[in-house]
C-alpha atoms as one frame of an Amber mdcrd trajectory, in Angstrom:
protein
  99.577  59.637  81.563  97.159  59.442  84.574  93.662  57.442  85.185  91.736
  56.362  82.132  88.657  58.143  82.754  86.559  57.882  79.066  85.695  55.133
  77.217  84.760  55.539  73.418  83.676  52.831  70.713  85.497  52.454  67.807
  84.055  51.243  65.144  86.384  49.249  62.778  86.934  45.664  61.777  90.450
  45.855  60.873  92.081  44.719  64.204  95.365  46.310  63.019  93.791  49.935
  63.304  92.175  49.176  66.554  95.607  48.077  68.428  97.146  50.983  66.789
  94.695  53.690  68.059  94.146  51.796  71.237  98.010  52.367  71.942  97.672
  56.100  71.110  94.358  56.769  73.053  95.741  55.074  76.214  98.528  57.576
  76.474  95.689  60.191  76.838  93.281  58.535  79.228  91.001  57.547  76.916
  89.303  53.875  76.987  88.915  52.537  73.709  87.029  49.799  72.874  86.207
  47.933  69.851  82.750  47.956  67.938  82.615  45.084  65.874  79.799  46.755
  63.646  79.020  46.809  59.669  79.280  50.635  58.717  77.300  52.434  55.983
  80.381  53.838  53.636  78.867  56.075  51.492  80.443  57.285  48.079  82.576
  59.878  48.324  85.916  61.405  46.797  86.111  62.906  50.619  86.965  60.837
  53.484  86.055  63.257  55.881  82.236  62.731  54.684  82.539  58.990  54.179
  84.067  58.848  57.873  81.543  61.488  59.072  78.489  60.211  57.977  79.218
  56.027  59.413  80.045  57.699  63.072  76.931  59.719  62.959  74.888  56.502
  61.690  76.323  54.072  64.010  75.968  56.634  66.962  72.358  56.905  66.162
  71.940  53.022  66.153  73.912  52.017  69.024  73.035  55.139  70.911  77.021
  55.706  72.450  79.693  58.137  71.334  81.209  56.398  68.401  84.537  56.820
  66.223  85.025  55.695  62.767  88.028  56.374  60.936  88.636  56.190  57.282
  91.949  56.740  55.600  93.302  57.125  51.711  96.722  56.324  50.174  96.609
  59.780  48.107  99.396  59.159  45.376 100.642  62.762  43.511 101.487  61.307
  40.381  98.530  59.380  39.444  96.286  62.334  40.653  95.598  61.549  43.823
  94.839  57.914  43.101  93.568  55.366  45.282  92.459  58.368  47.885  89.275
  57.661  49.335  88.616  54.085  47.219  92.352  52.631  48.813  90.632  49.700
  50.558  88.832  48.862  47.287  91.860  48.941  45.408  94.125  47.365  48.278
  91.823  44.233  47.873  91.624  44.330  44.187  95.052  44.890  42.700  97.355
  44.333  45.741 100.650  45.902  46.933 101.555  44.702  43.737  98.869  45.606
  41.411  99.484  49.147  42.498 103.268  49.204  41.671 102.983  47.812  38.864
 100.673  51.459  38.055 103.426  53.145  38.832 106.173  51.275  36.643 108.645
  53.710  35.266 107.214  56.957  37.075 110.479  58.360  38.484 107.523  60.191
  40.737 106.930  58.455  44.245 105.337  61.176  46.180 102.539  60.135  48.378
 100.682  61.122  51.285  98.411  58.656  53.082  95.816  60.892  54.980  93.412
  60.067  57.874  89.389  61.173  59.078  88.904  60.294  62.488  85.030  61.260
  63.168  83.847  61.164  67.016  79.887  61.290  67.028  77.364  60.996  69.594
  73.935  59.986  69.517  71.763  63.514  68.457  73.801  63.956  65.406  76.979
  65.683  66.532  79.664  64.982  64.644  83.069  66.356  64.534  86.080  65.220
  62.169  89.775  65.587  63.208  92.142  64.867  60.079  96.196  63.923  59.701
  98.459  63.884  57.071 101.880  62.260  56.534 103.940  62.679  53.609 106.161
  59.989  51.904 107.135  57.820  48.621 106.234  54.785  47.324 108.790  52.274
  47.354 109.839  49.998  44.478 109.236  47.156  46.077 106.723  45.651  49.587
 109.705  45.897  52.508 108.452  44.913  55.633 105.880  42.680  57.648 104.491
  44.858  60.256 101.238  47.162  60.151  98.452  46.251  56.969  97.273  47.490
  53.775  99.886  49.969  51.900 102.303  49.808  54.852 104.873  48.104  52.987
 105.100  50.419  50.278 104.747  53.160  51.634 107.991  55.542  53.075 107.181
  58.260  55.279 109.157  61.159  54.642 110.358  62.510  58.103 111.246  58.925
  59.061 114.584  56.604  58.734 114.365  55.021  55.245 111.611  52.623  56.668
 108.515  51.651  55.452 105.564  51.856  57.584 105.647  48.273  57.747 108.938
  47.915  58.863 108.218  49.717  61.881 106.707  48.704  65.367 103.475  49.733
  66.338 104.738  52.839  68.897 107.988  53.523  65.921 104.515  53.752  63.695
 102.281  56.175  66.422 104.967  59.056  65.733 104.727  59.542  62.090 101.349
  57.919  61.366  98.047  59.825  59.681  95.858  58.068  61.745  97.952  58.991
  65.051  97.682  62.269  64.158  94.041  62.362  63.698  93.399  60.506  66.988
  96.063  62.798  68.825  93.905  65.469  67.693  90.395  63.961  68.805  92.690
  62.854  72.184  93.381  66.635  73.064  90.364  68.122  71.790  87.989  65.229
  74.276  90.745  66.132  77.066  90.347  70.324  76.819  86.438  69.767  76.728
  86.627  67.269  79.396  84.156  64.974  77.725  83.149  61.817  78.900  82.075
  58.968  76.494
């Protein structure tokens, strides 16, 4: 889609969400590059805070625009549960730790949703969210993407898991693609350079 002509940090460890967003960000012109950098992840039942408050820390620190994203495996019939603690529970229980939760609950629905928070060094701060509904399988299917992937069935897809899908099949449905579509457009309108 034309010259690459801004380069942002993002600030993640997971290498899975970097390629992801890298893919996405490219398409736009944007740069992306990886900041390999301990974040402060406050506690929070909203990931738009937890998310907003590590970009505006680390763009303080490492005085550069900065993007942190934080996402939550939000599932309906156990109120909402993982949401903003998913990585906690991810490492702690397991793919399946967490199905075994939902044993008998004829009740899949799930949504995983996504913070993407740009910041620059002064404070600014500005969060762009996305959302994509689904179900919980019964079982893990898949071996692509990380974390929930492989339980988790997005609704406007094919019948695959997120796992089961490659990274670009992933881009078009995903809650983080959304979020960094959305900070893609909104850095392109305002013609902001990192």
């Amino acid at each position: 889609m034309g010259l690459i002509v801004m380069a942002l940090y993002f600030a993640t460890k997971n290498i899975g969400k970097f390629r992801e967003a890298k893919l996405l960000m490219t398409e736009y012109g944007v740069s992306l590059e990886r900041l390999d950098a301990d974040k402060v992840e406050i506690q929070s039942d909203s990931i738009e805070e937890i998310a907003s408050y590590a970009a505006s820390d680390l763009a303080s620190k490492f005085k550069v625009a900065v993007v942190v994203e934080d996402a939550g495996l939000f599932i309906r019939p156990l109120k909402g549960f993982p949401g903003p603690y998913s990585s906690y529970v991810y490492k702690t229980l397991g793919l399946w730790g967490l199905l075994k939760l939902m044993n008998g609950l004829d009740d899949r629905r799930a949504y995983f949703l996504s913070a993407v928070a740009y910041s620059k060094p002064g404070g600014f701060v500005k969060v762009f969210t996305g959302k994509v509904e689904g179900f919980i399988t019964n079982r893990p299917r898949g071996h692509g993407g990380f974390g929930f992937d492989p339980i988790f069935k997005p609704m406007e897809g094919d019948g695959r898991t997120f796992a089961e899908m490659d990274p670009s099949e992933k881009n078009r449905l995903s809650h983080r693609a959304r979020a960094f579509r959305k900070l893609a457009l909104w850095l392109r309108e305002r013609k902001i350079r990192c």
